[in-house]
C-alpha positions as CSV (number, residue, x, y, z in Angstrom):
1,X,-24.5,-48.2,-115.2
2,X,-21.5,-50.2,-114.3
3,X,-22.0,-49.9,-110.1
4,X,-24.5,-49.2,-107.2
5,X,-21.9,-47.2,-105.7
6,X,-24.0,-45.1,-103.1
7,X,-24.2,-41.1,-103.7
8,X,-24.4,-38.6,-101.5
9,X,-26.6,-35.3,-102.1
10,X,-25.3,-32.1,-100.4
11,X,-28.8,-30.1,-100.5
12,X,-27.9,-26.3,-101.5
13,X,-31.8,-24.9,-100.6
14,X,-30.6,-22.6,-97.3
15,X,-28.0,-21.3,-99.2
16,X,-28.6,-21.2,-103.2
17,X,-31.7,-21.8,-102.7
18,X,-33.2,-19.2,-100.8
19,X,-30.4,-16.5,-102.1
20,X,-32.6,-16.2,-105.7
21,X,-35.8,-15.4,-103.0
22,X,-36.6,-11.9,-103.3
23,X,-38.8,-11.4,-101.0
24,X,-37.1,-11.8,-97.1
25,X,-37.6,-14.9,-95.8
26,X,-38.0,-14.3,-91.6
27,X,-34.7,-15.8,-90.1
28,X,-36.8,-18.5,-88.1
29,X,-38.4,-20.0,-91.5
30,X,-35.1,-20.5,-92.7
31,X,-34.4,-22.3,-89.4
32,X,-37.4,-24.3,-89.4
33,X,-36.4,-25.6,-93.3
34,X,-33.0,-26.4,-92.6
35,X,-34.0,-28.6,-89.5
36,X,-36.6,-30.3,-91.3
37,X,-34.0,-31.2,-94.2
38,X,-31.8,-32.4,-91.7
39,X,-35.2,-34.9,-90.9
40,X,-34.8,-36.4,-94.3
41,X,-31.3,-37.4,-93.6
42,X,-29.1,-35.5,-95.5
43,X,-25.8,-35.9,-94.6
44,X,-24.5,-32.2,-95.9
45,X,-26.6,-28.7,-96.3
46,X,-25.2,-25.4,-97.8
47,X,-26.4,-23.0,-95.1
48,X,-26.1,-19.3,-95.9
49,X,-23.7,-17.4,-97.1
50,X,-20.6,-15.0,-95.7
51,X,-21.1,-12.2,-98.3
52,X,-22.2,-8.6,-98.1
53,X,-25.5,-7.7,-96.4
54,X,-25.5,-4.9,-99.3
55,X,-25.2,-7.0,-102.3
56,X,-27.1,-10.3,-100.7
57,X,-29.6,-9.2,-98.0
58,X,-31.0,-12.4,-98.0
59,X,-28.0,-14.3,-96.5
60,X,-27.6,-11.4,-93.6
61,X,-29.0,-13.8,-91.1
62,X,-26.0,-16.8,-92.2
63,X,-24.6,-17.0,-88.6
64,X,-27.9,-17.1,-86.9
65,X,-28.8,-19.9,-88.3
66,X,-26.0,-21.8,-88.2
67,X,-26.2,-20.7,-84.4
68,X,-29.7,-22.0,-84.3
69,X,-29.0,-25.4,-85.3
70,X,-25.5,-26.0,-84.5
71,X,-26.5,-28.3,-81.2
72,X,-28.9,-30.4,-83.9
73,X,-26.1,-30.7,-86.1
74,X,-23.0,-31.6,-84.0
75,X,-25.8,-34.8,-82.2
76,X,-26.1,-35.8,-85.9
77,X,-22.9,-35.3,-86.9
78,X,-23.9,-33.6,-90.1
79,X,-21.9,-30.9,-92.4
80,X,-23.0,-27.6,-92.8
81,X,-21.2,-25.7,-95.3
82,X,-21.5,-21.9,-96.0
83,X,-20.6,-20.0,-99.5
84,X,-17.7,-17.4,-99.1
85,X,-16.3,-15.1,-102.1
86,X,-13.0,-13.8,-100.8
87,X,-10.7,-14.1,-97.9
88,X,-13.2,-11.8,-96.0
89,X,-15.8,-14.0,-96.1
90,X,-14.5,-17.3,-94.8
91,X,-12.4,-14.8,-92.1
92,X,-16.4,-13.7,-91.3
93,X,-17.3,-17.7,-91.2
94,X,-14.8,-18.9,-88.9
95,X,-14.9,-16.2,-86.6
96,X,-18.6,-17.6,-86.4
97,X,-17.1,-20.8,-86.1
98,X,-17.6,-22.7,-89.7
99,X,-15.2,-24.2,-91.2
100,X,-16.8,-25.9,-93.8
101,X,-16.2,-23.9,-97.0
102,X,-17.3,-23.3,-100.4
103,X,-15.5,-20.7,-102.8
104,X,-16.5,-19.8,-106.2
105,X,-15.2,-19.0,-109.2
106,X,-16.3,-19.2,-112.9
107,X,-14.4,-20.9,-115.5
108,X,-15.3,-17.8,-118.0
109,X,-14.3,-14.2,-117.2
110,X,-17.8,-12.3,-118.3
111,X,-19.3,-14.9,-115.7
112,X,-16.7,-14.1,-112.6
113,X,-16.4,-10.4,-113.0
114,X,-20.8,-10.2,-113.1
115,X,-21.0,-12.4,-110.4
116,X,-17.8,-11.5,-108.0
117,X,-17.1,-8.2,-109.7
118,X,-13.4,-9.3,-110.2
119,X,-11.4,-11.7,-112.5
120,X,-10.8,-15.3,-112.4
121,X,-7.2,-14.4,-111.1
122,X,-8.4,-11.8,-108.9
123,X,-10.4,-14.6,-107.7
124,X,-7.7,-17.0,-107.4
125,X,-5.8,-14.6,-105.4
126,X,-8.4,-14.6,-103.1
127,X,-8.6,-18.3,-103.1
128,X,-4.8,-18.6,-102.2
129,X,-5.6,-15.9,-99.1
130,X,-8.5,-18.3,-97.9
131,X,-6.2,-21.0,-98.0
132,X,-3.5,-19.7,-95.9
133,X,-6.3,-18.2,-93.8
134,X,-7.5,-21.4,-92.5
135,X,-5.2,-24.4,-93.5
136,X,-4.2,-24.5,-90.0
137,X,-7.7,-24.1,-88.4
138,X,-9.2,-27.5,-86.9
139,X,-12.1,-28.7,-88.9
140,X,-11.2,-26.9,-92.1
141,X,-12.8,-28.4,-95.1
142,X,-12.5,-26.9,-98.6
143,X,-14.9,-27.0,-101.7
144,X,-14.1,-25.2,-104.8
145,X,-17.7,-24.6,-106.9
146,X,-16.6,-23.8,-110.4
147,X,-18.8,-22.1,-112.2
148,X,-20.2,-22.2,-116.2
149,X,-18.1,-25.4,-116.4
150,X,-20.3,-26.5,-119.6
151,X,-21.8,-22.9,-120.7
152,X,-21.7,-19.3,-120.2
153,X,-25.0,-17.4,-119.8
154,X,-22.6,-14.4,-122.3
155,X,-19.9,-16.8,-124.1
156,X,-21.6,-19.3,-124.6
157,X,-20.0,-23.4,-124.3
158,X,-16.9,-22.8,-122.4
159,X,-13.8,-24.8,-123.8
160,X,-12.7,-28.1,-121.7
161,X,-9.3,-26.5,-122.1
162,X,-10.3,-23.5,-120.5
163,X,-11.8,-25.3,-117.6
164,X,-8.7,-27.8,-116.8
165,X,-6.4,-24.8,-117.2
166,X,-8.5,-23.4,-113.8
167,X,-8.5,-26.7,-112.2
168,X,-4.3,-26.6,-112.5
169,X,-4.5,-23.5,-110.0
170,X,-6.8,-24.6,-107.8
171,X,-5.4,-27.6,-107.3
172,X,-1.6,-26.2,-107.2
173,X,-2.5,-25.5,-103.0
174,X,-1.3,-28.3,-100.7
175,X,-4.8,-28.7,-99.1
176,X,-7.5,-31.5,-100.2
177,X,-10.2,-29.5,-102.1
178,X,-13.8,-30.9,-103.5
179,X,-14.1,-29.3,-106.4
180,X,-17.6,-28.6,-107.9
181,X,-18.4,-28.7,-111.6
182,X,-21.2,-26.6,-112.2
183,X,-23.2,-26.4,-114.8
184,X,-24.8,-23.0,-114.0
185,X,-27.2,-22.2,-116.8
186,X,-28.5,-25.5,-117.0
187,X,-27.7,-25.6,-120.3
188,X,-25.1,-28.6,-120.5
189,X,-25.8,-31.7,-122.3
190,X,-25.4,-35.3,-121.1
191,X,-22.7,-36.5,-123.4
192,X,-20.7,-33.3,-122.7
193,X,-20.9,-33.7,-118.4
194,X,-20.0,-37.7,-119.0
195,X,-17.1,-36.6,-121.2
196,X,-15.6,-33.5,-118.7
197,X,-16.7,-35.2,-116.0
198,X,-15.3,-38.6,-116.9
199,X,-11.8,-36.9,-117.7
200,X,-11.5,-35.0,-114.4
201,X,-12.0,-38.1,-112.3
202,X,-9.5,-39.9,-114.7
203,X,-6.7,-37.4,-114.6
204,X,-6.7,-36.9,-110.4
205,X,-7.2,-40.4,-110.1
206,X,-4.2,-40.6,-108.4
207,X,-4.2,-37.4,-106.3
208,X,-6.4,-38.5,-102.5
209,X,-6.5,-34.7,-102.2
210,X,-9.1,-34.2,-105.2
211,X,-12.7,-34.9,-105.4
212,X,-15.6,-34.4,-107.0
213,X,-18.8,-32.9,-106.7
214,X,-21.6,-31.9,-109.8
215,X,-24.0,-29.0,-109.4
216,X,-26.9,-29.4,-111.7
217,X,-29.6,-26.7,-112.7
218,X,-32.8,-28.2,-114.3
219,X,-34.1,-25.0,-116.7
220,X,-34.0,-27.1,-119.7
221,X,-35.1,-30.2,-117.8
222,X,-31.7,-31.9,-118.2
223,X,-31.0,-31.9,-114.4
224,X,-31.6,-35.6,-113.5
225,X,-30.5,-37.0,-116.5
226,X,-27.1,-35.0,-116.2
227,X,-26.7,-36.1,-113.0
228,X,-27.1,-39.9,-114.2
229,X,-24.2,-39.6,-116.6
230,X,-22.1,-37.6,-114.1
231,X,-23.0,-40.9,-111.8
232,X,-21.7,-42.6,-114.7
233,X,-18.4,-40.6,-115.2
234,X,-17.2,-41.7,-111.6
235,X,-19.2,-38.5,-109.4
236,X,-20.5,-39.7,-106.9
237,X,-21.2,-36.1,-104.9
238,X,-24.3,-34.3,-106.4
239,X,-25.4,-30.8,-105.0
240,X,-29.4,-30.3,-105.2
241,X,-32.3,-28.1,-103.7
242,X,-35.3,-29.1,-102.2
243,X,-38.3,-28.0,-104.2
244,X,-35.7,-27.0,-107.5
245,X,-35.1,-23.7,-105.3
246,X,-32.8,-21.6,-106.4
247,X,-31.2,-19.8,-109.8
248,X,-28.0,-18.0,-110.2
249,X,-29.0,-13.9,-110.5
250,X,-26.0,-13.4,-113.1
251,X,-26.7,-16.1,-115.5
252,X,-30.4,-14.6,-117.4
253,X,-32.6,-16.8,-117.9
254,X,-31.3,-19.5,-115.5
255,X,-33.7,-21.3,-113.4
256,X,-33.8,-23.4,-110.5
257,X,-31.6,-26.4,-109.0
258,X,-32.4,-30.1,-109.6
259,X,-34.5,-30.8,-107.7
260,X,-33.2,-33.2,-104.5
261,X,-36.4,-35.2,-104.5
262,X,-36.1,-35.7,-108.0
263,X,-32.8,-36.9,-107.4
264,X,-33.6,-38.7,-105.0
265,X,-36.6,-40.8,-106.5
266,X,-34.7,-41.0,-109.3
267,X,-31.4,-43.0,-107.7
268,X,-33.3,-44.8,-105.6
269,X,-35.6,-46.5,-107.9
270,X,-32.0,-47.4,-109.6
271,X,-30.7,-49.6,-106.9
272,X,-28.8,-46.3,-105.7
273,X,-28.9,-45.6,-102.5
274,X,-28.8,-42.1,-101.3
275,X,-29.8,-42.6,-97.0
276,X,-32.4,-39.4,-97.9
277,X,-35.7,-40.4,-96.6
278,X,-37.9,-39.6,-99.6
279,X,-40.8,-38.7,-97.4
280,X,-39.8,-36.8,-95.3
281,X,-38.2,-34.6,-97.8
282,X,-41.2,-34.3,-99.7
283,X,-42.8,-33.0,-95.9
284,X,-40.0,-30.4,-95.9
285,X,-40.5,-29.1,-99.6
286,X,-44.2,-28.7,-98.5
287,X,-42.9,-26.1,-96.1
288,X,-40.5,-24.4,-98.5
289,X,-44.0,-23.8,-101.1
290,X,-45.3,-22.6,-98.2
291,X,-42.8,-19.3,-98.2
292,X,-43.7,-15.7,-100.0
293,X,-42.0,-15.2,-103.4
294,X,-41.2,-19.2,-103.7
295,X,-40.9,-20.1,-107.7
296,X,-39.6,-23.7,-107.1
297,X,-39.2,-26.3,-109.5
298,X,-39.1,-30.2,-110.0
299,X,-41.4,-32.7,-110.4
300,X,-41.9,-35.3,-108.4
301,X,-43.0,-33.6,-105.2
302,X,-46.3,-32.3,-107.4
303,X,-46.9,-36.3,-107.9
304,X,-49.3,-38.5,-106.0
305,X,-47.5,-39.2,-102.2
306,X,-48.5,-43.0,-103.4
307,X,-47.0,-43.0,-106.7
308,X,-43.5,-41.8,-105.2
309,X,-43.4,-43.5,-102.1
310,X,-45.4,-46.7,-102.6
């Protein structure tokens, strides 16, 4: 690799990480995780999510713990960023006083319609609504996670075409938007996230407003090393879950995050600094196993403490 450019990992565990829990994790272990993440010094956390207490039970409690820790975060001066689907949502979010946003939509329409029940330009309707909802609000900070960038869980590897096409739209709005590339089955290969990677951060190059995150999932083990050649491409943003939490419910057969500590051991060790406290995290990921229903992932945190931190 050409640089030690720093990264930065936003750790997705309270949010896409405990959302693929079945069981109900009690409101004040979801509190007691996110605070101890925010120990290991990450800089950003997905917390929760706006969306229907019907469809999502498990992110009923969003504004409580955002509530909870919102003293914590504002000392640390730490982002916390909470998923919203439609213009509902983030209205929902920032009555609770977030501003920090993340919208989906999936570059394939079997994917958007099974996991927002409507289609990609339903979805970007929405998108425009969230925008004009909260352009003028103080604070307001936009991410765009695009989902089955790479590969769709029912059509299979999505076109690059396809996928630029949808990053036109969403980047037609005169607000700055992170986007999020996401490879959502896990099923993307390292010569093909370096190649759409490397093109997106080419192509905005010259457009401050547009930046880039990647959101890896480890089911075929490819998590860390797609992350290294999105590092390589020019990302420098990397979405992760303590423990390799998480799984999206409408791609079958898709299984947790990358893993943060993974991630994290894994940059490091590089010469790339992340400012996570390796440790630390590893302390918090004990707490996370600790949860009914947990199925994590990764690999590093099953390790000898003196092999990973010595």
């Amino acid at each position: 690799m050409s640089t030690k450019d720093p990264i930065e990992i936003v750790d997705v565990a309270p949010r896409d990480g405990f959302q693929a829990v079945k069981a109900m994790i009690p409101t004040a272990a979801k509190i007691a995780v996110t605070s101890a993440l925010m120990d290991a010094n990450f800089r950003r956390l997905e917390v929760g999510a706006f969306v229907s207490p019907r469809a999502i039970p498990q992110m009923a409690d969003t504004k409580q713990v955002h509530a909870a820790l919102a003293a914590k975060r504002q000392a640390r001066g730490m982002r916390f960023s909470t998923l919203i689907p439609n213009a509902l949502g983030a209205k929902n979010a920032m009555a609770a006083g977030i501003t920090d946003l993340v919208f989906v939509v999936s570059a394939s329409q079997s994917h958007n319609q099974s996991n927002v029940k409507r289609s990609i330009a339903e979805s970007l309707g929405e998108l425009e609504k969230v925008v004009d909802l909260a352009s003028g609000v103080d604070g307001f900070q936009l991410r765009v996670n695009i989902a089955t960038v790479f590969d769709c869980p029912y059509e299979g590897r999505v076109p690059d075409a396809q996928v630029f096409a949808l990053i036109e739209q969403i980047t037609g709005h005169d607000v700055a938007v992170e986007i999020g590339l996401c490879d959502t089955t896990g099923r993307a290969f390292p010569d093909h996230v370096q190649e759409l990677c490397g093109e997106a951060v080419a192509r905005y190059a010259s457009n401050p407003g547009v930046s880039w995150a990647f959101h890896g999932h480890d089911t075929y083990g490819l998590g860390v090393a797609n992350a290294l050649y999105a590092y390589d491409a020019g990302i420098r943003v990397f979405d992760a879950a303590a423990a390799g939490l998480g799984g999206c419910p409408f791609a079958p057969g898709a299984s947790g995050n990358t893993a943060s500590e993974d991630l994290v051991f894994t940059f490091e060790n590089m010469g790339i600094s992340s400012g996570v406290d390796l440790e630390i995290l590893l302390d918090a990921t004990k707490i996370i196993a600790g949860l009914d229903g947990i199925d994590g992932g990764g690999h590093v945190r099953n390790l000898p403490r003196q092999r990973v931190c010595g």
